[in-house]
N, C-alpha and C positions, 0 to 999 in steps of 0.2 A: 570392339569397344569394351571399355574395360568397367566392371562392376559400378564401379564409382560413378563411372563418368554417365553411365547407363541411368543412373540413380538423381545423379543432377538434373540431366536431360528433364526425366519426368517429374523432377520437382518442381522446374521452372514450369511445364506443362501444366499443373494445379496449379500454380500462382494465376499464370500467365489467364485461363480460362475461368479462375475463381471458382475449382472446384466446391459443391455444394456441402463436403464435409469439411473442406477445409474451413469454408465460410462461418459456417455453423458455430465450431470449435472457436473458431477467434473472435468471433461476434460476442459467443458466450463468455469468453476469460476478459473481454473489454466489459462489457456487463457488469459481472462480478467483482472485478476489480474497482471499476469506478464507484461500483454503489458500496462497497468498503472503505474505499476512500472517503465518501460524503459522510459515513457513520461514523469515519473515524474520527473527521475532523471534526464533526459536531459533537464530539466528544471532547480529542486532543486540544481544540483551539480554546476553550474557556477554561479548560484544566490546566494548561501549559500557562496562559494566560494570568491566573488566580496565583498557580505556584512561585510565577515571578514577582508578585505584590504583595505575600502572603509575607509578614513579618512577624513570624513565629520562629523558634526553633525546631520546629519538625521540615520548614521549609525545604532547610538542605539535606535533611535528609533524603524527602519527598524526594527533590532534584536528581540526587544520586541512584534511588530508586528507579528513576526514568531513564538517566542514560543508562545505565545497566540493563533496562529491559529492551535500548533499542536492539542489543544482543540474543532474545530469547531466541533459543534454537527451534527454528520452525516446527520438526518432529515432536517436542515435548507439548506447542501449543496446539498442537493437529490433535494429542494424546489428551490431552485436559480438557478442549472441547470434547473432542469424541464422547466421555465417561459425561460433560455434562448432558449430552443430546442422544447419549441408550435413553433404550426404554426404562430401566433403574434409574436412570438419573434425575438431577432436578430439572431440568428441562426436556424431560425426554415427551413430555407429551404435548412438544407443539410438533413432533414428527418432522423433524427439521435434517435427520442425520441421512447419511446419502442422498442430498439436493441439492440446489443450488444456493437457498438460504443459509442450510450449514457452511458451505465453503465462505458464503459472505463474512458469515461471524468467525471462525477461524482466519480471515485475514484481518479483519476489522481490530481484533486481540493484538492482534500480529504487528500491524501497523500502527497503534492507536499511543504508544510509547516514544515513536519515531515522531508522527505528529507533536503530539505532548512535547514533549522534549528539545525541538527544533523552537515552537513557539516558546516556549519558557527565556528560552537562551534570544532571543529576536524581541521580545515583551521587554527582559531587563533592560537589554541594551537602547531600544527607545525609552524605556523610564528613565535610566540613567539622565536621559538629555531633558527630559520635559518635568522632571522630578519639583522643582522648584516652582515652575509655571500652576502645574498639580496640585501644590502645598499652598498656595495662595488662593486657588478657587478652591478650596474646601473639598475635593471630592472623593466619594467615597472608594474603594475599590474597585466595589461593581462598575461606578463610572470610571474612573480609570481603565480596567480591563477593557470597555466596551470601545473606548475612545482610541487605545492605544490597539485593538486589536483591527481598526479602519486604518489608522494612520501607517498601519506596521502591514498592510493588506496586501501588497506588492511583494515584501518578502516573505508573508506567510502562502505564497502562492508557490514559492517554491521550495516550502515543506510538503507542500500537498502534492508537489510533483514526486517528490522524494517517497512520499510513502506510496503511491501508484506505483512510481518504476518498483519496490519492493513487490506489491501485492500481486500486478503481475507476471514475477520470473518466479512467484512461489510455488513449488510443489509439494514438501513434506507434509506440510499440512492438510491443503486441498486432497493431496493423494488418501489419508487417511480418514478426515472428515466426507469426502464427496463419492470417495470408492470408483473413481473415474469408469463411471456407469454411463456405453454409449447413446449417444443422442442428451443428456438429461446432466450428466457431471462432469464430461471428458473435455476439458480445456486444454490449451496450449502446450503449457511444462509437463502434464501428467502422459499427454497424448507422444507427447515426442521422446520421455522414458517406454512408455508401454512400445512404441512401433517399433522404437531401438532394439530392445529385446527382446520383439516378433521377427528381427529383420527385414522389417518394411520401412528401407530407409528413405524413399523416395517421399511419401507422408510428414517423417518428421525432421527431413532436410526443408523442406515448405515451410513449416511450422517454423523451425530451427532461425531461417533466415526471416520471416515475418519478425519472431519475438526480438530476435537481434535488431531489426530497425525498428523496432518498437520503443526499445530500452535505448537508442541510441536518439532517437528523437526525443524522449522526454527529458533524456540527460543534457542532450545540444538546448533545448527552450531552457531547463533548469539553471546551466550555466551561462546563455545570455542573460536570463534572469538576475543574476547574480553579476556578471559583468555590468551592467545597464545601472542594477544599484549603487554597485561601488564608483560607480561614473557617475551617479546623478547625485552622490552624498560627498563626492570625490572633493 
């Protein structure tokens, strides 16, 4: 039997039994991921939200600033946390850096533009329709935001899917911020670089096919989501 096929065999065997480290490690990047996501969006959803009713001229800038950032290169925001969460840093003394906290906040950065930016572009586009109805009851943005971000809640649901499948197939960051320290940081993406280049491919073949039907599952709900919409506004 040949390397490979040696290496499958026992990957399916950790699936198959729910190896206790595999467990671990995906339990943890579901974890961290989702509680990124919740940070982000309670951040993303009233800022995206605000940026689309903001009638100013910084608006579009603001705007262009978001879609630019859903680009930030992982590595640079792994880097920028990092220096905030030393011990020099301004937040180095909540002792956040190689933990689980720190990787939260390096994806929460990470994705919090991606949210932002998706509700912004979903906020216009139902103002656009109810703009008028808006301008007759008097109200103010705050209510507008608050109103349009209920009525818009279907499709902001899959931004939030959107910035989860980001957060977790993230490594540059996490790798840097969390230092994939075992038992305590070593999640998914960082575990299945590190066993690749131990040669313990049977670990991150596991891992490898877990995140692929991870990512393919929230993208399949993301795009009925989206199908479902455009059928139900059809």
């Amino acid at each position: 039997m040949s390397v490979l096929a040696e290496s499958l065999d026992a990957a399916i065997g950790l699936v198959v039994r729910a190896d206790p480290a595999l467990r671990e490690i995906t339990l943890l990047s579901l974890k961290a991921s989702a509680t990124a996501t919740l940070c982000a969006a309670l951040i993303g959803l009233p800022l995206g939200a605000l940026v689309a009713l903001w009638r100013s001229r910084l608006a579009t800038p603001i705007a262009i600033v978001l879609n630019a950032a859903m680009g930030l290169p992982p590595v640079v925001v792994g880097l920028l946390v990092y220096l905030l969460l030393s011990r020099s840093g301004p937040l180095g003394a909540l002792g956040w850096l190689f933990t689980p906290s720190g990787m939260v906040l390096a994806q929460t950065v990470l994705i919090t533009p991606i949210i932002a930016a998706l509700t912004r572009q979903t906020i216009e586009d139902h103002h656009r329709e109810l703009r008028e109805w808006f301008d007759s009851l008097g109200l103010t943005p705050w209510r507008r935001a608050s109103t349009l971000l209920v009525e818009a809640r279907h499709s902001l649901a899959v931004a939030l899917l959107a910035g989860f499948g980001r957060a977790v197939a993230e490594v540059g960051a996490v790798m840097i911020v969390g230092g994939n320290i075992a038992g305590s940081t070593r999640v998914m993406t960082t575990t299945i670089a590190l066993e690749t280049s131990k040669g313990d491919l049977p670990l991150a073949l596991a891992l490898g096919a877990l995140l692929l039907a991870l990512v393919l599952i929230v993208n399949v709900i993301a795009q009925g989501g989206r199908m479902w919409l455009a059928r139900d506004h059809g």
